[in-house]
N, C-alpha and C positions, 0 to 999 in steps of 0.2 A: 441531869440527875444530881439531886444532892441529897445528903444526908447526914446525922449528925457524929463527929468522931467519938469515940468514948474516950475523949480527953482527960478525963477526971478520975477514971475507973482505973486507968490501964497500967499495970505495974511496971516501970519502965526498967528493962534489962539490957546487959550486955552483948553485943552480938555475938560473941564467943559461947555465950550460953544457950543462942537458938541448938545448938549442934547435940545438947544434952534433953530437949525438948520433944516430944510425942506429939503427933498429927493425926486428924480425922483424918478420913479416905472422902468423906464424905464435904464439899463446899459451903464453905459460911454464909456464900451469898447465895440466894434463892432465885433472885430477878435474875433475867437477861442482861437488861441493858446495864444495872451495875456490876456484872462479870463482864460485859462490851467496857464499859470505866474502869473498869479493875485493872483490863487490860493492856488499855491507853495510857491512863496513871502511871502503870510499869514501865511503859515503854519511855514516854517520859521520866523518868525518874532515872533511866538508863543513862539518857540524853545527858540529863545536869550531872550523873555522876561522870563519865565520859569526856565531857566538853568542859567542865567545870570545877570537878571533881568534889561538887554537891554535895551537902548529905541532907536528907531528909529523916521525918517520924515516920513508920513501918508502922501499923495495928492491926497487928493478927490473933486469929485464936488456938488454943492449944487441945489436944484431943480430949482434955478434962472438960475446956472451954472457957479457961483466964482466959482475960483479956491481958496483951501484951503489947507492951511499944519499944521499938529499938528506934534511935538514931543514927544512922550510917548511908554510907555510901553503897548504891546499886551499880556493879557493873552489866550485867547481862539481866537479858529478859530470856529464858528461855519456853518452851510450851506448856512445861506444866510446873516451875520453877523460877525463883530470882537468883542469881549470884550474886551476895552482896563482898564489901570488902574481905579479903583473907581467904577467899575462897568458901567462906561458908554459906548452904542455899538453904531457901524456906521456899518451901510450899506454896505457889499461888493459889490454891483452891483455903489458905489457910488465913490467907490478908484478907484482912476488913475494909483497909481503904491508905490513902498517904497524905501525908499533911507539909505540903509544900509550903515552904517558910516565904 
């Protein structure tokens, strides 16, 4: 599965500022199998921040529905959530995808 990032679009913020940010209830992604990639992607991303202490582009959307990109580091993947560095989580149902360097 591929797809294209909104690289161009996405206003790039601090990850300190995900925590001040509002969330759909509702999934940005519509497919299957790119919520099966969505998933995978995370869990990878877990990996390099873990083993590596990685950081990656994050692009999610907001309940308004900006598009947003954080760069940082993922500790955890959880089931309906990432923990990125500092303790603060975003949303899986709210990424759009990661852009590993």
């Amino acid at each position: 599965m591929s797809f294209e990032l909104p690289t161009e679009t996405a206003e790039v913020i601090d990850k300190d500022a995900i925590a001040l940010l509002r969330f759909s209830a509702d999934d940005v992604l519509t497919d299957p199998a790119a919520i099966q990639q969505r998933r995978h992607d995370a869990e990878r991303a877990t990996s390099l921040g873990n083993n590596y202490q990685g950081k990656l582009d994050i692009y999610f959307k907001t309940a308004e529905g900006a598009v947003k990109r954080v760069y940082t580091t993922v500790w955890a993947t959880h089931h309906e959530y990432l923990t990125l560095k500092a303790g603060i989580t975003l949303p899986l149902r709210a990424i759009i995808g990661f852009d590993f360097y």
